[in-house]
C-alpha positions as CSV (number, residue, x, y, z in Angstrom):
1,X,84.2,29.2,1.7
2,X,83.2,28.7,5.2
3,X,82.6,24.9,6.2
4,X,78.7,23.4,6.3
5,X,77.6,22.8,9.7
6,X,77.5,19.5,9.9
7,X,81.4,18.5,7.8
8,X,83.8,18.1,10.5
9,X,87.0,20.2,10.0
10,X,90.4,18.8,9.4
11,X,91.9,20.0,12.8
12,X,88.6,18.4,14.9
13,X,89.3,15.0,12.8
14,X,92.7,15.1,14.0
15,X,91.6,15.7,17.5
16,X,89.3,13.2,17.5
17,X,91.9,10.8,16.2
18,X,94.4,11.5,18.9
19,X,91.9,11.6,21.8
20,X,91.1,8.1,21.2
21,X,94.6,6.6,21.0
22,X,95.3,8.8,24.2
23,X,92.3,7.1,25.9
24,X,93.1,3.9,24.7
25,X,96.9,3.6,25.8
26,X,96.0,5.2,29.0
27,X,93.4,2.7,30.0
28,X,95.6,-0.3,28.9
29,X,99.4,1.0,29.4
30,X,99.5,0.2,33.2
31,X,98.7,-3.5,32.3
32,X,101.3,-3.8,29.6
33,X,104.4,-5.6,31.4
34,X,108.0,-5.9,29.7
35,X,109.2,-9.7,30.0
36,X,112.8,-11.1,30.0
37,X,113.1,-15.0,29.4
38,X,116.4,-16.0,30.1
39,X,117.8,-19.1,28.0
40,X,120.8,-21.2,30.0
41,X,123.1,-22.6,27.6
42,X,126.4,-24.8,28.2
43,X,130.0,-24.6,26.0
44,X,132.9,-26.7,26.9
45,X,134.5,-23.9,28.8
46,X,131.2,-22.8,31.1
47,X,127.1,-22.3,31.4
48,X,125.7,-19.4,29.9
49,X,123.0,-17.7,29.6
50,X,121.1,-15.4,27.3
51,X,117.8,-13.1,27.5
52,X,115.3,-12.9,25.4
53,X,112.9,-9.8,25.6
54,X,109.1,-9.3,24.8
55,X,105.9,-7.9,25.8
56,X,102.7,-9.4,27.8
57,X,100.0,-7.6,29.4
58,X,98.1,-8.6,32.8
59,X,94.2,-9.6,31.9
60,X,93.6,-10.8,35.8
61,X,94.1,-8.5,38.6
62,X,95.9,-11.4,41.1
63,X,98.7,-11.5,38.2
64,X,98.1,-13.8,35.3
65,X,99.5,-12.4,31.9
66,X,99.0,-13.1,28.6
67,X,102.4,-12.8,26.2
68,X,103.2,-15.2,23.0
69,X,104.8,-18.6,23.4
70,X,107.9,-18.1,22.0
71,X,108.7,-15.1,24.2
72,X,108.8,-17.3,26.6
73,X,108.7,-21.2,25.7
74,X,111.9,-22.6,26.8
75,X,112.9,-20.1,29.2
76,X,115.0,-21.1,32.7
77,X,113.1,-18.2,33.9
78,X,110.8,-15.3,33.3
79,X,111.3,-11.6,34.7
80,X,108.5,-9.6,34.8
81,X,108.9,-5.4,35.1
82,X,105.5,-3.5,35.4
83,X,104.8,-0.3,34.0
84,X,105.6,1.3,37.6
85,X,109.1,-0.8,37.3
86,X,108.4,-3.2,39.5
87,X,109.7,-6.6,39.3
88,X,109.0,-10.0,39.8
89,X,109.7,-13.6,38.8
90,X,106.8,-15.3,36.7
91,X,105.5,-18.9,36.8
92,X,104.9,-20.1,33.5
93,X,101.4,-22.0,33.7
94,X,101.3,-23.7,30.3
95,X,102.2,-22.5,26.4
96,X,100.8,-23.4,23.4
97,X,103.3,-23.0,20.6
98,X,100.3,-23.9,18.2
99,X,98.6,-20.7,18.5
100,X,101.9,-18.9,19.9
101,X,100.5,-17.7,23.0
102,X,101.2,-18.6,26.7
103,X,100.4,-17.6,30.3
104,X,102.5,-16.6,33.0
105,X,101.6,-15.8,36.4
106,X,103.4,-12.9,38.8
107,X,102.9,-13.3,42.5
108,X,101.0,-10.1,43.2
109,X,97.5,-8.2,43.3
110,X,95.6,-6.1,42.8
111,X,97.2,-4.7,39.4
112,X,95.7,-2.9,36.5
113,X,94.2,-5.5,34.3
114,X,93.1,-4.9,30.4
115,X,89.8,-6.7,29.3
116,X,89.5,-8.9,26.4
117,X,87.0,-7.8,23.9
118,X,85.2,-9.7,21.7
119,X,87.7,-9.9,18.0
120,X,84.6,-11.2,15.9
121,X,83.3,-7.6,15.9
122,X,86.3,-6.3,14.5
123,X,85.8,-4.5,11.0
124,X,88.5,-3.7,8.1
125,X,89.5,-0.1,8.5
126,X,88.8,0.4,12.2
127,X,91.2,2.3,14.4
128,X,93.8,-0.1,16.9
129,X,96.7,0.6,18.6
130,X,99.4,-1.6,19.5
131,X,101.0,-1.2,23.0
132,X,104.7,-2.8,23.6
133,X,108.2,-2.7,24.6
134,X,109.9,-3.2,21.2
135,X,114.1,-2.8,21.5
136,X,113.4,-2.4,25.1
137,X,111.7,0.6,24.9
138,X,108.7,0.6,27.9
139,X,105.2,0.8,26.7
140,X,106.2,2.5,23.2
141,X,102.2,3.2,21.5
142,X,101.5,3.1,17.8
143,X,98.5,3.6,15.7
144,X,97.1,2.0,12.6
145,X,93.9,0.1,11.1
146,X,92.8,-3.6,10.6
147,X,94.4,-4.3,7.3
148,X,92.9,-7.8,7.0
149,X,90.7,-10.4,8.8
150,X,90.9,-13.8,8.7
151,X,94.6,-14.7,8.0
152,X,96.2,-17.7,8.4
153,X,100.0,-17.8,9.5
154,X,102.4,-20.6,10.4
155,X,103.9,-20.2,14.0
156,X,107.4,-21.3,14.8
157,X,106.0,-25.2,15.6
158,X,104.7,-25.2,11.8
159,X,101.5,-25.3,12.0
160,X,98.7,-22.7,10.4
161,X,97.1,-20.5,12.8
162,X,93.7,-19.2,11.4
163,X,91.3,-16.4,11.9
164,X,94.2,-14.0,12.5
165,X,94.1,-10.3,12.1
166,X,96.7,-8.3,10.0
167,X,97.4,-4.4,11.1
168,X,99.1,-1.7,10.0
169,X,100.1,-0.8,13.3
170,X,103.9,-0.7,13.8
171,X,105.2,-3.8,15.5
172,X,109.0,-4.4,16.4
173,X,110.9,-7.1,18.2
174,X,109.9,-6.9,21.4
175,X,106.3,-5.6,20.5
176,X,105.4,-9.7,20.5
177,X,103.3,-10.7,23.3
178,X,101.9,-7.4,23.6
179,X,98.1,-5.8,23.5
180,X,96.4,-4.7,19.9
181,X,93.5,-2.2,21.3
182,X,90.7,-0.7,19.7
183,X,89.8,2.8,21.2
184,X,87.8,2.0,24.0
185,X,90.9,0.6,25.3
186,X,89.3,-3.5,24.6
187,X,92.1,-5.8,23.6
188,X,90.8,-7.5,20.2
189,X,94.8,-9.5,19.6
190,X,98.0,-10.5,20.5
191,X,100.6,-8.9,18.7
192,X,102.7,-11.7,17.6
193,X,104.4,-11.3,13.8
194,X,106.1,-8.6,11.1
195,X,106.9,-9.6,7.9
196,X,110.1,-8.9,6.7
197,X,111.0,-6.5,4.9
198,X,107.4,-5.6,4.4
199,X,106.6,-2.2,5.9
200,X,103.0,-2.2,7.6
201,X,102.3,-6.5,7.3
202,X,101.8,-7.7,11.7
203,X,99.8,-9.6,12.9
204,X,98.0,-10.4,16.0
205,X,96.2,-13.5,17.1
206,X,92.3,-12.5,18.1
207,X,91.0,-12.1,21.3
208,X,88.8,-14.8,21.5
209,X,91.2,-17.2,20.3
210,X,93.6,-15.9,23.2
211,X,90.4,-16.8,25.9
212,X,89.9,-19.8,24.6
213,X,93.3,-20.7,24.7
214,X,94.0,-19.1,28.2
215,X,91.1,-20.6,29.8
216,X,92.7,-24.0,28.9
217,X,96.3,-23.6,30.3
218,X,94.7,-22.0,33.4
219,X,92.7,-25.3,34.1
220,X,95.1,-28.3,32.4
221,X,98.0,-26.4,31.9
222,X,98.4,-27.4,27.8
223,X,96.0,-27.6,24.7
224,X,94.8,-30.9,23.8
225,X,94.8,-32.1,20.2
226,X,94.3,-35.1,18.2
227,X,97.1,-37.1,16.1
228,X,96.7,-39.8,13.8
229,X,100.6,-40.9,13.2
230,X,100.9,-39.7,9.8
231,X,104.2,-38.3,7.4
232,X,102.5,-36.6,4.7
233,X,102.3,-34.3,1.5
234,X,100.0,-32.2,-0.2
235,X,98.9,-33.4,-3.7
236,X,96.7,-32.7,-6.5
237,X,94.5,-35.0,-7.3
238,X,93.5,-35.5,-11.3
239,X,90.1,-34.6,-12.1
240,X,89.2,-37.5,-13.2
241,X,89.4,-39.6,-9.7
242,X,87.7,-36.4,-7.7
243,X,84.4,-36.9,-10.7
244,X,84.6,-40.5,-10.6
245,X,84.5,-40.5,-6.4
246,X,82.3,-37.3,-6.2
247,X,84.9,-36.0,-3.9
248,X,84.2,-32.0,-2.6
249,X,88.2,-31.6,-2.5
250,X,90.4,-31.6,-5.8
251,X,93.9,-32.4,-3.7
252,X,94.6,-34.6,-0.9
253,X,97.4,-35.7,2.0
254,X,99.5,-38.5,0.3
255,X,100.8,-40.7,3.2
256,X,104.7,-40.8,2.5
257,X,104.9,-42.8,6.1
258,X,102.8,-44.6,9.3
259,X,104.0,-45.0,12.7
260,X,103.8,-48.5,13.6
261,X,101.5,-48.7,16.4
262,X,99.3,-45.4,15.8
263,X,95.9,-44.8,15.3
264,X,96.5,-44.4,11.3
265,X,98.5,-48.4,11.6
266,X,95.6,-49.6,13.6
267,X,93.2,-48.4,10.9
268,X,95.0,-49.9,8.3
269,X,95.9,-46.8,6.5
270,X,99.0,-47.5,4.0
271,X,101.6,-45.4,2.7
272,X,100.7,-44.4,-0.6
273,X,96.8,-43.4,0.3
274,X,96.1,-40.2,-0.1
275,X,93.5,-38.7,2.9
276,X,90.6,-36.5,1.0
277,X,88.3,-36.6,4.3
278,X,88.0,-36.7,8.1
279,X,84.9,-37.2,9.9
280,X,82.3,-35.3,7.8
281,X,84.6,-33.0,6.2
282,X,86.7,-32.8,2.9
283,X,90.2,-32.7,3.6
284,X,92.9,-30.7,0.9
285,X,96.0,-30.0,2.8
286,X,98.3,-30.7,6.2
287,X,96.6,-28.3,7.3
288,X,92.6,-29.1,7.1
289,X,94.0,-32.6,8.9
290,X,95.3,-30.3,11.6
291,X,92.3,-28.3,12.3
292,X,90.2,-31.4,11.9
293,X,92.1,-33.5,14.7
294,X,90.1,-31.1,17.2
295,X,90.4,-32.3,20.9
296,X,86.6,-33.5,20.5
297,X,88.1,-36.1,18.7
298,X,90.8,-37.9,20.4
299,X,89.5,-41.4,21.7
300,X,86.3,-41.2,19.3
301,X,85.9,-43.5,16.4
302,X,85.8,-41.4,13.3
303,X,85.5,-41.9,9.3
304,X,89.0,-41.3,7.6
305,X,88.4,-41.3,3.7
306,X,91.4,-42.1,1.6
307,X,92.0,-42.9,-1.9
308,X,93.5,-46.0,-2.6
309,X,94.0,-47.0,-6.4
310,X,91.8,-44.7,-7.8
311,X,89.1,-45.8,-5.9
312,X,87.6,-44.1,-2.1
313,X,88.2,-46.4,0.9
314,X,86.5,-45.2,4.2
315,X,88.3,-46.2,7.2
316,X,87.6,-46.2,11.2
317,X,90.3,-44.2,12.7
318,X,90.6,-43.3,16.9
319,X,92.7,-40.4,17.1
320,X,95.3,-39.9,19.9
321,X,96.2,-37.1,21.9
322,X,98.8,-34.7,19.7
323,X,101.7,-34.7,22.6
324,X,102.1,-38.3,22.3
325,X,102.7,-37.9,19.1
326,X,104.9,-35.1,16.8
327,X,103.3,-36.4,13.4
328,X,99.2,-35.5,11.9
């Protein structure tokens, strides 16, 4: 039975197919950059050292590359090979293990750089290709679909990061840092995570969370967040307290310990509350605090809702900047 006119053949499907990974690694290859960070260690007999490899890719022509934070957080220095095996030492501009991604800087021009797209427009099912070095093999391309949008994962520092996007796409070690691209070669993620021994589970952080977080570490060098001074634990709350206080939240952060002097001290918050709300918001875990304490809010007075013997207690709280502090 011949084929209708307008059903497209299985041989012209796969054509298709292939034509736009070809055109997508070709545009973005010559940006993707294969990055040693070597770690200096000491023993009682000598200094050593050790190197760490991973992936980046150059989104500015005069040299500054995007790769994930713990590629290179740490590092006594950064070695940076192009596609055309060139070399240079990189300048680490800032990292932000909370999102796992960092920028380095390589003192040339003029070099291939791959746009950002825009990851909000990204759709289940729709064609990327990851771009890497994995086990040191340069600019190794593989193929697969969005799995999943808007997954949360917990980088190496602990905390959740949200929004990001889960591929089939075959990632290795090594692959970290490097580009997920849809096929008209626009970088939509940062390849950052497989999950073990899963076949087929990566994931990437989006695009625009990489700009965002880029465009602060090119102008102050670091992300700024809030901190309250916290130790805490998730809890459930019993029903009866969340009807009684016509709370929107059926658990809570019960406050196991307060750092003397911090904003939480200052606001009188006591160990053995348990937080249900931050400004305007319901708060349920560690980490609704976390994306709460946004950098809008350090130095403003805001409303932090506890529950203290059954009954709601709002409090005025000034949040301080995160990297004063390792707590909420």
């Amino acid at each position: 039975m011949e084929p209708r006119p307008n059903q497209v053949s299985e041989a012209e499907a796969l054509d298709a197919y292939s034509r736009a990974v070809i055109s997508a690694a070709e545009r973005v290859s010559p940006a993707v950059v294969r990055i040693d960070a070597i770690q200096r260690g000491r023993t009682v007999h000598a200094v050593t050292s050790r190197v760490g490899s991973g992936s980046g890719f150059i989104f500015t022509p005069d040299g500054f590359i995007l790769t994930n934070s713990h590629v290179v957080h740490g590092a006594a220095a950064i070695e940076v090979t192009l596609s055309d095996r060139r070399q240079f030492l990189a300048d680490l501009i800032g990292d932000d293990p909370e999102t796992d991604l960092a920028v380095i800087r390589i003192p040339a021009s003029g070099l291939a750089a791959a746009p950002l797209g825009d990851s909000s427009r990204l759709r289940v099912g729709q064609l990327v290709v990851a771009i890497g070095n994995p086990y040191g093999f340069q600019c190794t391309v593989t193929a697969g679909v969005i799995s999943a949008l808007g997954r949360s994962f917990r980088a190496e520092s602990g905390r959740l990061i949200d929004e990001v996007i889960q591929t089939d796409a075959a990632l290795n070690p090594g692959n970290s840092g490097g580009p997920l691209v849809t096929a008209r070669g626009e970088v939509v993620g940062v390849n950052t995570a497989v999950v073990l021994p899963a076949q087929g589970i990566c994931f990437a952080i989006p695009s625009n969370t990489a700009k965002f977080v880029a465009g602060q570490l090119l102008t102050a060098g670091r992300i700024r967040r809030g901190s309250l001074g916290v130790g805490g634990q998730n809890v459930p709350l019993p029903q009866g307290i969340v009807r009684f206080n016509r709370l929107t939240v059926d658990s809570g952060i019960l406050v196991v310990w307060v750092e003397p002097g911090s904003p939480a001290a200052r606001a009188g918050v006591r160990e053995g509350d348990v937080i249900v709300g931050f400004g305007d918001r319901g708060v349920a875990t560690i980490d609704d605090l976390h994306r709460a304490l946004t950098d809008q809010h350090i130095g403003v007075r805001s409303r932090l809702t506890v529950i203290r013997h059954a009954e709601t207690v709002a409090l005025e709280v000034i949040p301080e900047e995160s990297s004063l502090r390792e707590s909420s």
